[in-house]
N, C-alpha and C positions, 0 to 999 in steps of 0.2 A: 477465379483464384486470386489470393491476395495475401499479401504476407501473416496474415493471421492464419488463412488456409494452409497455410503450410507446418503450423503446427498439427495437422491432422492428417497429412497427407502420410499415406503408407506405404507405397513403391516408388521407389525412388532409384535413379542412374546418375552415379559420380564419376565423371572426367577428372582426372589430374595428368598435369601436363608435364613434359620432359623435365623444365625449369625446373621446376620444382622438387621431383623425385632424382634429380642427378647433380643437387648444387651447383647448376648452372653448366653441365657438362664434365664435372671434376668425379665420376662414376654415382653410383647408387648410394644415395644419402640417407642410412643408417638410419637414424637417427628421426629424419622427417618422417621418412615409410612406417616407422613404429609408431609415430605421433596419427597418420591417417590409419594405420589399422586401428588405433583405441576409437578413434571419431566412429568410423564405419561399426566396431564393433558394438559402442555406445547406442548407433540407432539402430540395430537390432536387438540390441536389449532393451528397448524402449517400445518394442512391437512392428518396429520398421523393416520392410525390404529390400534390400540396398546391391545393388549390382553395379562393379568396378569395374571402368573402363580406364585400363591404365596405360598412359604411354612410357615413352623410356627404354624399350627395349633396344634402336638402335645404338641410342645413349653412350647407354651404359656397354655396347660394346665397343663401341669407339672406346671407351674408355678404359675397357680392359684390354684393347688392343694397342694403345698409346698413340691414337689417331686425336689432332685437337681442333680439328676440321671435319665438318660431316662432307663425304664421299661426293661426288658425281657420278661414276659409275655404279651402275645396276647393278653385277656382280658384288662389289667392294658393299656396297648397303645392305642386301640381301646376307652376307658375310658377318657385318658386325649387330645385323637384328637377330642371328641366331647363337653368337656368342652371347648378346645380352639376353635375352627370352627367358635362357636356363637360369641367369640371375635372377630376372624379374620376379619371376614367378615363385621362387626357390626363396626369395626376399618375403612376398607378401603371403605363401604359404608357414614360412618359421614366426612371421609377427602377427598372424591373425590367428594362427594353432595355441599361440601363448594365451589367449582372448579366448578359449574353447568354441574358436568356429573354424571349422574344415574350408578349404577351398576348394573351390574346380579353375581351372583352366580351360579358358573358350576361345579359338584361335579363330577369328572368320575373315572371310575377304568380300570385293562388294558380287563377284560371282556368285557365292553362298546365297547373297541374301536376294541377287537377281534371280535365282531360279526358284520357283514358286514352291517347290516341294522341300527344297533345301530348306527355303524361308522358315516353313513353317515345321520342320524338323528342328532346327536351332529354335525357334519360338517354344515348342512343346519341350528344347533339353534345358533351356534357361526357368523356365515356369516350374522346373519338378525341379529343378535345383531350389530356386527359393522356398518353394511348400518344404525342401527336407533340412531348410536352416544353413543351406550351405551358401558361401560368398562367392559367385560366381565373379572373375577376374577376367576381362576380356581385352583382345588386343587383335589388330590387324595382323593377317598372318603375313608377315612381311618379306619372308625368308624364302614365301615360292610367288606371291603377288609382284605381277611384273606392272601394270596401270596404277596400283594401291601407293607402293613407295614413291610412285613420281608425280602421280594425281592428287590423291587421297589423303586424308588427314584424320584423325581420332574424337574430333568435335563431331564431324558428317557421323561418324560410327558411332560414337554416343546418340546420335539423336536416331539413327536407327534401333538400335537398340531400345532406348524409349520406344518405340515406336510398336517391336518388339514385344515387348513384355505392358507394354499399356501402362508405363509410369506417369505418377500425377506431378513428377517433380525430376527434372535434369539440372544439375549443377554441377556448372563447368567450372574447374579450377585451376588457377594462370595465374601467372607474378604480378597481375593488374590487380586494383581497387574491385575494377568495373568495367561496362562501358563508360566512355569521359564524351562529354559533351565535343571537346574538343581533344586535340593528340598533345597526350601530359607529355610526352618527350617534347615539342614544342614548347607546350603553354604546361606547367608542373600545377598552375591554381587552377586549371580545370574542372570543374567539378563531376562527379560521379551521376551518370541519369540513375534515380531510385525505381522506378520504377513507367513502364510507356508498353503498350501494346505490342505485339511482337510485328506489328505489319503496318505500324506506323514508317510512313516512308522515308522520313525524317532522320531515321537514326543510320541511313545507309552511309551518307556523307560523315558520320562518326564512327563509323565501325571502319574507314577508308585507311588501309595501311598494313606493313607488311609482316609476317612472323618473325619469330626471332632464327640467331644463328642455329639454333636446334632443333626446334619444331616445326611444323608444315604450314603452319595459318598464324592471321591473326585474326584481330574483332570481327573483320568480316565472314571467317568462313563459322566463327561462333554465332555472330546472328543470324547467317545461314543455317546453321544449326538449331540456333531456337525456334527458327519458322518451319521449318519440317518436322524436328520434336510437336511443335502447336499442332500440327495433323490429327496426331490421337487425342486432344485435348492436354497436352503438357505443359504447363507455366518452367521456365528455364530460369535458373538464377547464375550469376557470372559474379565469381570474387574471389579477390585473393585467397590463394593457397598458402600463402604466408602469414597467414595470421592463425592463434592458436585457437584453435576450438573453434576455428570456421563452421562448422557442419554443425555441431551443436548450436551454432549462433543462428544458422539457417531457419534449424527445426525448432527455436526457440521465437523466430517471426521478426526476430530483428531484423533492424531497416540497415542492412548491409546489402555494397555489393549493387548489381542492379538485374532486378525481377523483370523478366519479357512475359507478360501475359497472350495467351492464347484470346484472339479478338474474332473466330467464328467459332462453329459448330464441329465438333471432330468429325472425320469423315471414314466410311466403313471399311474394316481391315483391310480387303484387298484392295479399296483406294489408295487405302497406303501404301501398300507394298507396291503399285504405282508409281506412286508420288515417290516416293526411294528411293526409285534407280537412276544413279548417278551416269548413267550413260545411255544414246539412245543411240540405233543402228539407221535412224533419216530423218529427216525435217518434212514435213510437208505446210507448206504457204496458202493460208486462207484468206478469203475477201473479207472486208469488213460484217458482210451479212452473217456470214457463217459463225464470226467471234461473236457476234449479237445473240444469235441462238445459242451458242455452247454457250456463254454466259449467265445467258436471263433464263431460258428457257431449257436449259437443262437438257437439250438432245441430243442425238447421234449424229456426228459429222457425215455428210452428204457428200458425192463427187463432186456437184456441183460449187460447193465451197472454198473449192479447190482451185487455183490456179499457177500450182510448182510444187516440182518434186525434187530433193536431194536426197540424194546418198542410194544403197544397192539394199535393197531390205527386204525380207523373206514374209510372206502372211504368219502375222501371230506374233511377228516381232514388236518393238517397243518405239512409235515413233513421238517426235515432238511436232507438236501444231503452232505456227506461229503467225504474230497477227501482219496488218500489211505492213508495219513498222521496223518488223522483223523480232518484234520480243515473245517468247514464249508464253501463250495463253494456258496451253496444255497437253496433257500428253498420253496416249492410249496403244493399245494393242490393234495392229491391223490388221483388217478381213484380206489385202490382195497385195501380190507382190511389188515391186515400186516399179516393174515396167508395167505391171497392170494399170497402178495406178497413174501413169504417164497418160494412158491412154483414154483413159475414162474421166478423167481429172476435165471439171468444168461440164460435164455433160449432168441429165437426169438420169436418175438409178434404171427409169424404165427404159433404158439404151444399154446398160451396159449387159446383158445378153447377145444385142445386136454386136458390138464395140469387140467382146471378150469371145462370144462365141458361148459363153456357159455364165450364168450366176451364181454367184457362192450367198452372198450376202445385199441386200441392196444400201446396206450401209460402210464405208471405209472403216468406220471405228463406233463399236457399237457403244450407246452411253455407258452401259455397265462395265465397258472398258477402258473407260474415258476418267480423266482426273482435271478438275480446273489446278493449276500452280500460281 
């Protein structure tokens, strides 16, 4: 992917950020909303399919509630995300109906997209939405998600959603240029990276810093998002929402803004929905031999690999593998519960009958349920 591919690209996930859609927190900006419904309707009238992931909803209820501070209490959040929501959506259905395209509303949380049947219910209702022309308008359901409003942020869910629906193209939009080489609130002659691998390691020390008074993230959890988007093969572009005719500038390959290309191999759906979930129920600690093989040679983690176990986790649950460093290599589904694995941890698999008394599997995490991250 390169900015010339992007004039060809055909599914496409657009993030627009609180800033943006709430002038700056002063309620729901009229006036913007109508300028991104013409963009969005523009690239489906150009043969494009473009699925909106809009933030703003608690926004815009602080604002109808004449709060000028967003909340700390869970209650009081949950409260002004379901005042604004009926805005939201009630806003991007009246300016995109004027455009003759229908919308839907897709409320999900990361539960939804953690249970595997759920996943791919939402996967199968966003897919028939686009085949019927309709602009699917998506948002954290934030009004019953009690982790989502205090963890979660609408970049991580944009890139699931890529992920989702197998877009060739996520473009996040934020009051910024770009990513900047350096932090333009600091240094304002920073220049804009145009374009760097999404897994160059380089750019973590530039994404370093914090969101604004309204929304959840900044550059970092955006480049976290374009490297999970890069899972299904998605090139992610980040640029101002403030400039006009952004998204047509996109799909026109101009050098705006800055393009994260995907720098491996997509890797197969249910890797993904894997590699997705924002939260894991234990850690299990491996020796260096065992990261050697999950690595290079692509196998199923072994007891023997193992030398610690955190957290209380049920077989089938969702652990992380970490190396002796303590950083996350990967992370997979496991064959035994975590005092099983207490037990048999550091031993060979032809023990653990002896150790257990029964064997299920002689693997902890079989590769096909295993993801490198």
């Amino acid at each position: 992917m390169n900015r010339a591919a992007l004039r060809n690209a055909r599914r496409w996930v657009v993030k627009i950020g609180s800033a943006l859609l709430t002038a700056d927190g002063r309620g729901l900006d009229g006036a913007t909303l109508a300028r991104f419904a013409g963009e969005v309707a523009a690239l489906w009238e150009a043969g494009r399919e473009v699925v909106v992931v809009s933030s703003g909803a608690v926004a815009a209820g602080m604002s109808r509630l004449g709060w000028r501070s967003r909340p700390h209490e869970l209650h009081r959040l949950q409260a002004a995300a379901a005042v604004g929501q009926a805005a939201l959506v009630q806003a991007w259905e009246a300016h995109l109906q004027a455009r003759g395209r229908h919308t839907a509303q897709v409320l999900l949380t990361h539960a939804d997209l953690a249970d595997r049947r759920r996943y791919l219910n939402a996967r199968s209702t966003l897919r028939t939405l686009l085949a019927l022309g309709v602009v699917p308008v998506v948002n954290e359901n934030d009004t019953v998600a009690v982790d989502e409003i205090r963890l979660g942020d609408n970049d991580n869910l944009a890139a699931l959603v890529a992920n989702l629906v197998e877009a060739e193209v996520l473009v996040i939009l934020t009051d910024q240029e770009g990513l900047h080489e350096r932090d333009p609130r600091r240094d304002p002659q920073a220049p804009v990276v145009e374009e760097r691998a999404v897994g160059d390691p380089a750019l973590d020390a530039m994404a370093s810093g914090d969101g604004g008074a309204l929304g959840r993230g900044g550059m970092a959890t955006k480049l976290a998002a374009a490297r999970r988007a890069a899972r299904s093969g998605t090139a992610t572009v980040i640029a101002s929402g403030r400039r006009e005719g952004v998204l047509r500038a996109v799909a026109a390959g101009e050098r705006i803004g800055t393009l994260l290309v995907p720098d491996q191999e997509p890797v197969a759906a249910r890797k993904r929905w894997l590699a997705g979930q924002l939260r894991v129920a234990g850690r299990l600690h491996l020796d260096a031999g065992a990261v050697r093989v999950l690595r290079e040679a692509g196998r199923s983690l072994l007891p023997v690999g193992v030398h610690g176990v955190e957290g209380r986790f049920r077989r089938g649950e969702l652990v992380a593998c970490l190396d002796p460093e303590g950083r996350e290599v990967a992370r997979g589904l496991v064959n035994y519960d975590a005092d099983e694995v207490r037990r048999i941890m550091g031993q060979p698999s032809s023990r653990i009958e002896a150790i257990l008394g029964y064997v299920d599997e002689p693997e902890l995490i079989h590769r096909d349920n295993l993801v490198l991250v």
